[in-house]
Kinemage of the C-alpha trace (Angstrom):
@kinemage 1
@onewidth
@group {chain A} dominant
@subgroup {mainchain}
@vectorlist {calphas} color= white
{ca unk a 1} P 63.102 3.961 -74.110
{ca unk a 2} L 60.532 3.421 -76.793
{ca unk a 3} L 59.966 0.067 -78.334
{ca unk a 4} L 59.430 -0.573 -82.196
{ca unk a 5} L 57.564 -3.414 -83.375
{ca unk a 6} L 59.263 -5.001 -86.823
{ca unk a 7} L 58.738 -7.404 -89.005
{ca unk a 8} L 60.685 -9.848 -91.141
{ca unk a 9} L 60.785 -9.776 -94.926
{ca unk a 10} L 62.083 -13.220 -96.195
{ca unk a 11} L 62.083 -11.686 -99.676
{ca unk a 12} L 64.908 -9.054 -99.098
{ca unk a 13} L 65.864 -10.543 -95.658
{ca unk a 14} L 65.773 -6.881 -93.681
{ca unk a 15} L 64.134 -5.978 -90.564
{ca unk a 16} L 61.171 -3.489 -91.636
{ca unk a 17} L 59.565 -1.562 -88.625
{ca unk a 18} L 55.896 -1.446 -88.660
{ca unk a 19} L 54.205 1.593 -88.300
{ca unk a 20} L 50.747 1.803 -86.679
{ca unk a 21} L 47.591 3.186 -87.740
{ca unk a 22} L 45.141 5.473 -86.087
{ca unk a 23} L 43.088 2.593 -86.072
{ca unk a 24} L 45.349 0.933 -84.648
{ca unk a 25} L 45.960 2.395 -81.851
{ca unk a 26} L 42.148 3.370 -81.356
{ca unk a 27} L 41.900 -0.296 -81.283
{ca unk a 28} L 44.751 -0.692 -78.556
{ca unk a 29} L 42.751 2.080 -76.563
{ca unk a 30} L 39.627 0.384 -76.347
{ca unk a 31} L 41.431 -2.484 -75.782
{ca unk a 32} L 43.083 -1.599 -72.898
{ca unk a 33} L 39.700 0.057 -71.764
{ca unk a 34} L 37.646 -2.908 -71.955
{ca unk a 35} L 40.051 -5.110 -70.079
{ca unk a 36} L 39.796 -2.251 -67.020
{ca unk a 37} L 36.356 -2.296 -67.118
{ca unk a 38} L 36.332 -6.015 -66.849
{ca unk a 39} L 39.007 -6.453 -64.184
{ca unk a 40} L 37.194 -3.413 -62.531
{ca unk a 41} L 33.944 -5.124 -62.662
{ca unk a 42} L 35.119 -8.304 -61.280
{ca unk a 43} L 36.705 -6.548 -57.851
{ca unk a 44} L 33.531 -4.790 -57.396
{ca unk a 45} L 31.555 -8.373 -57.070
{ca unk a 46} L 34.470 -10.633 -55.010
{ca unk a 47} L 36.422 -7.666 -53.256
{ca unk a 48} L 33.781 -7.428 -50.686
{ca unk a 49} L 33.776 -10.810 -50.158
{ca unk a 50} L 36.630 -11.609 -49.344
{ca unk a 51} L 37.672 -7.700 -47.580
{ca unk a 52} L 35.066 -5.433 -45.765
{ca unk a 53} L 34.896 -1.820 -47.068
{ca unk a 54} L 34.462 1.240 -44.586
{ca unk a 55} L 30.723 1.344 -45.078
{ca unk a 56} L 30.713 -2.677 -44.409
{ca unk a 57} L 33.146 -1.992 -41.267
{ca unk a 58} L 30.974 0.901 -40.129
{ca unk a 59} L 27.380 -0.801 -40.472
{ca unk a 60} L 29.063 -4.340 -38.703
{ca unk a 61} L 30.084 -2.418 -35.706
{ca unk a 62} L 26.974 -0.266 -35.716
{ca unk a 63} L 25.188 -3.438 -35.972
{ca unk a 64} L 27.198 -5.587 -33.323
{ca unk a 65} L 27.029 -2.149 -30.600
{ca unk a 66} L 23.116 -2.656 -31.151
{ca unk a 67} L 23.442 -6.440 -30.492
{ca unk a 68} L 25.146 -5.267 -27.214
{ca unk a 69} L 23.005 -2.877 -26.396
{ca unk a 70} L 19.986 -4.954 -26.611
{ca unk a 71} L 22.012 -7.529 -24.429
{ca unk a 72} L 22.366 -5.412 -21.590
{ca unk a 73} L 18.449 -3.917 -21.753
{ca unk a 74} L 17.793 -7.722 -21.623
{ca unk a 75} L 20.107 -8.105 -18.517
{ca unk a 76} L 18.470 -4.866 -16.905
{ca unk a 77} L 14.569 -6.134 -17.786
{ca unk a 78} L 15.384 -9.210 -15.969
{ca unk a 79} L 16.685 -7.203 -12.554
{ca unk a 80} L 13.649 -4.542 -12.745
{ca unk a 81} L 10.985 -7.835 -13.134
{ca unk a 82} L 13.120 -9.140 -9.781
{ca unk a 83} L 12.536 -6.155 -8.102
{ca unk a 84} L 8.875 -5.905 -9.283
{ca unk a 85} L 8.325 -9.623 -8.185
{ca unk a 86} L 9.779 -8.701 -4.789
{ca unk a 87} L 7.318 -5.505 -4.634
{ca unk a 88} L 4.558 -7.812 -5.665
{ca unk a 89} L 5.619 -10.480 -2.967
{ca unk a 90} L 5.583 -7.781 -0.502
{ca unk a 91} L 2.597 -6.436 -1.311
{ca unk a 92} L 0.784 -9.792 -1.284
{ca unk a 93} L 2.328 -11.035 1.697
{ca unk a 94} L 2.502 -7.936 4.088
{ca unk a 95} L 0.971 -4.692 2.798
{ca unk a 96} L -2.511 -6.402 1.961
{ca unk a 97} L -2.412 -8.811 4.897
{ca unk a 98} L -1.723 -5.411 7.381
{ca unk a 99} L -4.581 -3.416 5.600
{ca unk a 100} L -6.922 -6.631 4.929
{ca unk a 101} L -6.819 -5.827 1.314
{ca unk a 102} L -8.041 -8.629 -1.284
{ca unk a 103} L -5.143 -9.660 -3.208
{ca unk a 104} L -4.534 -8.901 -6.756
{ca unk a 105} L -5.709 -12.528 -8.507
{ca unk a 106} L -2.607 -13.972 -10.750
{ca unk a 107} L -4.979 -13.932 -14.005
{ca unk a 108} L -4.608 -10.249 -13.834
{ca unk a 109} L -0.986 -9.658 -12.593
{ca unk a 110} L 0.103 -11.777 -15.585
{ca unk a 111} L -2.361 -11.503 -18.231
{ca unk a 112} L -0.758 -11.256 -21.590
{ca unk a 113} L -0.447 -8.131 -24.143
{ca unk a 114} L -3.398 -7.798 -26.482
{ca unk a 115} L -3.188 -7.544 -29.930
{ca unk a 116} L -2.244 -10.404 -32.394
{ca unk a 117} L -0.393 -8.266 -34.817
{ca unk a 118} L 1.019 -6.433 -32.127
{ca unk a 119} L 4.809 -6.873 -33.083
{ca unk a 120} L 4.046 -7.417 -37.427
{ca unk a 121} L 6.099 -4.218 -38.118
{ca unk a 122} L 9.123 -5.167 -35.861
{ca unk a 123} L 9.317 -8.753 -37.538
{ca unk a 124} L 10.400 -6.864 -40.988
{ca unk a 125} L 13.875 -5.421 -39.479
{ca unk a 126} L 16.862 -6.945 -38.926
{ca unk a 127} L 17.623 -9.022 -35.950
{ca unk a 128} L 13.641 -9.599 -35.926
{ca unk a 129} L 13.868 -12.072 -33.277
{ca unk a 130} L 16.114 -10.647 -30.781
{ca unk a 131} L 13.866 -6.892 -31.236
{ca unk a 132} L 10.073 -8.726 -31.177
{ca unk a 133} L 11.249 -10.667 -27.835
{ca unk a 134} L 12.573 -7.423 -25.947
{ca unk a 135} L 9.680 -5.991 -27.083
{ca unk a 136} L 7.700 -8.134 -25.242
{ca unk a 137} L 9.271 -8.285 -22.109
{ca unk a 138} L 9.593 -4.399 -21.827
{ca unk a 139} L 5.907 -4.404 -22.111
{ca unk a 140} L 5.251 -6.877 -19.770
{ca unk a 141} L 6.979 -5.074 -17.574
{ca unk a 142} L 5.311 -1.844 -18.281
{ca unk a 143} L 1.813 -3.907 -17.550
{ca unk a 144} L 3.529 -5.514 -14.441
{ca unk a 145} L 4.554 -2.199 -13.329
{ca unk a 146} L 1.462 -0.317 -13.850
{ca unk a 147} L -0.632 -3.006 -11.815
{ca unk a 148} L 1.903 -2.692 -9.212
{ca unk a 149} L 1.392 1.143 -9.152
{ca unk a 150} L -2.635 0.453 -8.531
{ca unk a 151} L -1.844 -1.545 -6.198
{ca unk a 152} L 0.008 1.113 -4.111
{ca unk a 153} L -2.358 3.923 -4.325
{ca unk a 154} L -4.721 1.391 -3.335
{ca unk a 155} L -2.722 0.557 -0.565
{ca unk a 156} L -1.545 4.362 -0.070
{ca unk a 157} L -5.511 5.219 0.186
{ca unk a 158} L -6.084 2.079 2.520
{ca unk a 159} L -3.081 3.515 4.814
{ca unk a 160} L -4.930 7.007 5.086
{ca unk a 161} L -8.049 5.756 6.229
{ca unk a 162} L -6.105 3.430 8.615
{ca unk a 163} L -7.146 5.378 11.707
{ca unk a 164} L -11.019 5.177 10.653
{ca unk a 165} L -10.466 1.565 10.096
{ca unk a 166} L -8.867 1.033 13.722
{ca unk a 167} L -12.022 2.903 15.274
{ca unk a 168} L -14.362 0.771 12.915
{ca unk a 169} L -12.931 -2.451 13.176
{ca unk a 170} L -15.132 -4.648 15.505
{ca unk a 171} L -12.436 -4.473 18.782
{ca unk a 172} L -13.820 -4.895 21.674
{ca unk a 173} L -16.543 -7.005 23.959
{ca unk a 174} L -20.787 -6.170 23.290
{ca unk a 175} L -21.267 -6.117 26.942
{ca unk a 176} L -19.162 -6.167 30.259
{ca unk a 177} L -17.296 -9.160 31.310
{ca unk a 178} L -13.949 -8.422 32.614
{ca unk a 179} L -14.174 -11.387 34.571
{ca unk a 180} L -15.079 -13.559 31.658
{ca unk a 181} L -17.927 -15.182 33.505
{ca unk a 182} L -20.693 -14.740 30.681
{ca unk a 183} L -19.436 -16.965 27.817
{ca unk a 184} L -21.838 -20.112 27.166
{ca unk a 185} L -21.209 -20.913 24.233
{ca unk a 186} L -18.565 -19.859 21.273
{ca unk a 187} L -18.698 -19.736 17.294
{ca unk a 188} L -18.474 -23.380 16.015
{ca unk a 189} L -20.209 -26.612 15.957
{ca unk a 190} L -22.544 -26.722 19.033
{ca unk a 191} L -25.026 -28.831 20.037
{ca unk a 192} L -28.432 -26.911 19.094
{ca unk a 193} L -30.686 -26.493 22.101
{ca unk a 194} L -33.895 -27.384 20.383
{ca unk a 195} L -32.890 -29.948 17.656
{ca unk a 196} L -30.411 -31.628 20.534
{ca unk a 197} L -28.008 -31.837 17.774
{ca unk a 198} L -24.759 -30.420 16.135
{ca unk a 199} L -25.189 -27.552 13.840
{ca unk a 200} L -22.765 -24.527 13.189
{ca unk a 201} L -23.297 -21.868 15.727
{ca unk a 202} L -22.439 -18.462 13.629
{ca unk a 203} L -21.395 -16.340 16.797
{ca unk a 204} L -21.265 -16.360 20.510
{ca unk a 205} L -23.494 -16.671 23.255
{ca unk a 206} L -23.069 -14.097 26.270
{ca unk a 207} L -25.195 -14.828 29.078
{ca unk a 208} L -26.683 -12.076 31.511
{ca unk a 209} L -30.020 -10.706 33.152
{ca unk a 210} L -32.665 -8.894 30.849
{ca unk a 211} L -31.702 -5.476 30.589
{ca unk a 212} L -27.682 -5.528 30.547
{ca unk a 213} L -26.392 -2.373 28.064
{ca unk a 214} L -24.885 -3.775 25.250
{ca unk a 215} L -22.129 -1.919 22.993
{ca unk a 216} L -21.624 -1.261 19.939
{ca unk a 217} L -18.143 -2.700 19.120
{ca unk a 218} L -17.187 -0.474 16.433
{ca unk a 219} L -18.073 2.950 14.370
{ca unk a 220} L -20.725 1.890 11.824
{ca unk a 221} L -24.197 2.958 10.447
{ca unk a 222} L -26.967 0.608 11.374
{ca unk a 223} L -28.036 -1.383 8.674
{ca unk a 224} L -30.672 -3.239 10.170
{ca unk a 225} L -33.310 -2.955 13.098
{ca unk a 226} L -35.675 -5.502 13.247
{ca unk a 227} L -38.390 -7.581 15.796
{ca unk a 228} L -39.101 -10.816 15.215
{ca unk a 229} L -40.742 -13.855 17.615
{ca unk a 230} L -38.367 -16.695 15.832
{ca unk a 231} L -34.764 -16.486 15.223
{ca unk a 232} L -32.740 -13.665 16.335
{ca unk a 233} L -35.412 -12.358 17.785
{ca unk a 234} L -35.444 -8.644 18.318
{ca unk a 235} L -31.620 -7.440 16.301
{ca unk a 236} L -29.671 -4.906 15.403
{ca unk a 237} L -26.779 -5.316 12.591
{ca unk a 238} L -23.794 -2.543 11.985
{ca unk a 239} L -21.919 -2.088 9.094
{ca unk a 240} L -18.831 -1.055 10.044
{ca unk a 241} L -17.305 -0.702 6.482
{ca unk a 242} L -14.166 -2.084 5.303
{ca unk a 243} L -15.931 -5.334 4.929
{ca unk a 244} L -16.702 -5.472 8.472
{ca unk a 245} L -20.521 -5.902 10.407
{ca unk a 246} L -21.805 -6.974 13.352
{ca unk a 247} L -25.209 -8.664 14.449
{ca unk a 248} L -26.818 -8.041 18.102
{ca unk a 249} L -29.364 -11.093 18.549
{ca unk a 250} L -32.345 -11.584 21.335
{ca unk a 251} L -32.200 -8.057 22.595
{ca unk a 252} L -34.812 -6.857 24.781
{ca unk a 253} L -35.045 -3.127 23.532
{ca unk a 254} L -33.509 -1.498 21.008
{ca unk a 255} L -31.809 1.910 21.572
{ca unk a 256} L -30.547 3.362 18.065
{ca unk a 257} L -32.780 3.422 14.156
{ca unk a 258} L -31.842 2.151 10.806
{ca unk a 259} L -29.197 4.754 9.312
{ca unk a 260} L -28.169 5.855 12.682
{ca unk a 261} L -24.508 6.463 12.892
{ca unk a 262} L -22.975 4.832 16.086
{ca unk a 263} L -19.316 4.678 17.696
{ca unk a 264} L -17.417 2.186 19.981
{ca unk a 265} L -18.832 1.600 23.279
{ca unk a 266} L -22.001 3.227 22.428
{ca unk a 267} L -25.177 1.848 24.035
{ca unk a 268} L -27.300 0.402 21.424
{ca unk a 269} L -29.966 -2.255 23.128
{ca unk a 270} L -30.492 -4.402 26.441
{ca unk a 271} L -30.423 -8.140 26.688
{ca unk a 272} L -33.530 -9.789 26.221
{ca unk a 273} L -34.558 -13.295 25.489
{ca unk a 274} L -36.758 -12.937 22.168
{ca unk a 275} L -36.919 -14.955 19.246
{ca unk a 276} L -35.721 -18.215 19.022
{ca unk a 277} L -34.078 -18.655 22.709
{ca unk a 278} L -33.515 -20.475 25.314
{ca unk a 279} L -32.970 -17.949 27.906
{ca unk a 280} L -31.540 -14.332 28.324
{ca unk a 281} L -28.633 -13.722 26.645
{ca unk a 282} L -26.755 -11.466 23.909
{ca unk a 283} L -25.650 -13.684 20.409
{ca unk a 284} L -23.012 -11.558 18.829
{ca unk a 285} L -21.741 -12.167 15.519
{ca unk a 286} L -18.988 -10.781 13.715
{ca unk a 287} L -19.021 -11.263 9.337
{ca unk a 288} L -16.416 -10.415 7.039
{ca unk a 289} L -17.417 -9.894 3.383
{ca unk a 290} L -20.657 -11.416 4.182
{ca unk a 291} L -19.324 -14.132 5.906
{ca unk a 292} L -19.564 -15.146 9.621
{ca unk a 293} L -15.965 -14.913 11.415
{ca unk a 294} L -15.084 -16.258 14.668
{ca unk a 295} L -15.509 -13.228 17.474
{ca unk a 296} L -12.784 -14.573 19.846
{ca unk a 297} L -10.303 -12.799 17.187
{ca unk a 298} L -11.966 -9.525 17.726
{ca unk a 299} L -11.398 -8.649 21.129
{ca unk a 300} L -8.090 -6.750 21.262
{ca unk a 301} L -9.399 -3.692 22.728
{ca unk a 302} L -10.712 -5.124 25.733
{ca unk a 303} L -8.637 -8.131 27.223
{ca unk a 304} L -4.841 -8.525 27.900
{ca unk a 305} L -2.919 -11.341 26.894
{ca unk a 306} L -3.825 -13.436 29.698
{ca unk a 307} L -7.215 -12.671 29.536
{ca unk a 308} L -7.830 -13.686 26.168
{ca unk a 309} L -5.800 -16.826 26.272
{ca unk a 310} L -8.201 -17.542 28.821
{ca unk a 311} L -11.412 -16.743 27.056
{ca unk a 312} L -9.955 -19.100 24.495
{ca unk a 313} L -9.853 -21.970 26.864
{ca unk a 314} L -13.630 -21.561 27.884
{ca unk a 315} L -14.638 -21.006 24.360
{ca unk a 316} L -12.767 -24.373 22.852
{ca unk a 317} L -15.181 -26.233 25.875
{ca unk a 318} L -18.007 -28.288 24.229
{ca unk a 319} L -21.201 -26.393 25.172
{ca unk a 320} L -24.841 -25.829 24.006
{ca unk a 321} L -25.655 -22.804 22.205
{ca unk a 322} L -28.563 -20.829 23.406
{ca unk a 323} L -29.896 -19.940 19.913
């Protein structure tokens, strides 16, 4: 039903209907045009606030499975760095101890990332915080990982050459004793024959007549041949590799040359009384990196269990070193 609009006229007192313009209803159009725009306008700057569109829907789940996601790389970073910790423990603890490896020094298992700007870009996105610190674990772990790798070849390479090192390895006694009778005096402080007083004795003493073979204890290259009237006298040292020589003091003659390649049980000198000595005997040392080792620990070859707990009796004796 259409409605009219009319108006009143006091004058005649009728009802007149009022007809509109063009204008007038152009006027009602724009009207009615401008109040859409503004209502439309309006719900375009609170509807989101107050409802989510798709898009809005869409990006928060997009954003929160991300969130997730990064939650369980964080939980699966933290198992692989257990497992690497355990492979590091391992190594430390067994794999280097077995193969006498140096251990891998802390300042270089957990040295940090380089690079100060090394993360600028990721600070930018979204979620800055949570991305920069996965970041850094996953390449911590990457570093961790990779010096763990080293490590194994290392060890790998170690493991292959573990039969030369066996036959290299300073193993067994520098001249016969089965009977143990030719200790006098063992690596420690000893009371210096000389000087009558205590000073660090570097190896062992073996006594017996001028002219006794003695061995070479491992496979090696002689480093060293040399005569002398003080000290050790007439001597021959072996460099067994791996870290390992060996010194042969006060020998009589000398049966092998500088560069010679020897093996275990070889003949390589006599016992003699030269240099600085108090009568004839063989001192035998046994250094590791340089550094003089106790010899008693490098016996295995030669003396069963009883045996050696023996030899370590006589050797913890107080006694005068003949050197």
């Amino acid at each position: 039903m259409v409605k009219h609009k009319y108006r009143f006229q006091p004058e005649q007192l009728v009802f007149i209907r009022e007809r509109k313009t063009i204008r007038d209803h152009l006027f009602l159009v724009v009207k009615y045009l401008l109040a859409t725009f503004v209502i439309g306008f309006i719900s375009y700057l609170i509807f989101p606030i107050f409802i989510d569109t798709p898009e809005v829907r869409k990006l928060k789940r997009e954003n929160q499975e991300l969130i997730t996601n990064y939650e369980l790389i964080n939980r699966r970073i933290a198992q692989l760095n257990s497992v690497i910790n355990d492979l590091q423990n391992r190594d430390e603890g067994i794999y280097r101890i077995i193969f006498e490896a140096e251990p891998i020094p802390a300042t270089i298992r957990e040295a940090g990332i380089g690079g100060a700007n090394r993360y600028a870009e990721l600070e930018k996105l979204t979620n800055n915080q949570l991305i920069v610190e996965t970041s850094k674990k996953v390449d911590a772990l990457t570093k961790k990982a990779y010096i763990q790798s080293r490590s194994f070849d290392e060890i790998t390479n170690l493991a292959k050459s573990k039969e030369e090192m066996l036959r290299s390895i300073p193993a067994i006694m520098p001249i016969r004793d089965k009977d143990l009778t030719r200790v006098a005096s063992s690596f420690g402080m000893r009371i210096h024959p000389f000087y009558k007083v205590l000073k660090m004795h570097t190896g062992m003493d073996f006594t017996a007549p001028t002219g006794t073979e003695i061995f070479a204890t491992g496979n090696g290259i002689v480093i060293e041949v040399k005569s002398a009237q003080r000290g050790y006298g007439n001597h021959v040292i072996i460099d067994h590799g791996f870290g390992f020589s060996t010194l042969y003091a006060h020998m009589s003659k000398i049966d092998v040359r500088k560069g010679q390649r020897v093996k275990r049980g070889m003949v390589i000198g006599y016992v003699g009384n030269t240099g600085t000595s108090v009568a004839p005997h063989l001192h035998y040392e046994v250094r590791k990196n340089g550094q003089p080792v106790n010899p008693i620990h490098y016996y295995f070859n030669d003396l069963t269990p009883e045996q050696y707990e023996r030899l370590v009796e006589i050797a913890a004796q107080p006694t005068q070193s003949f050197d």
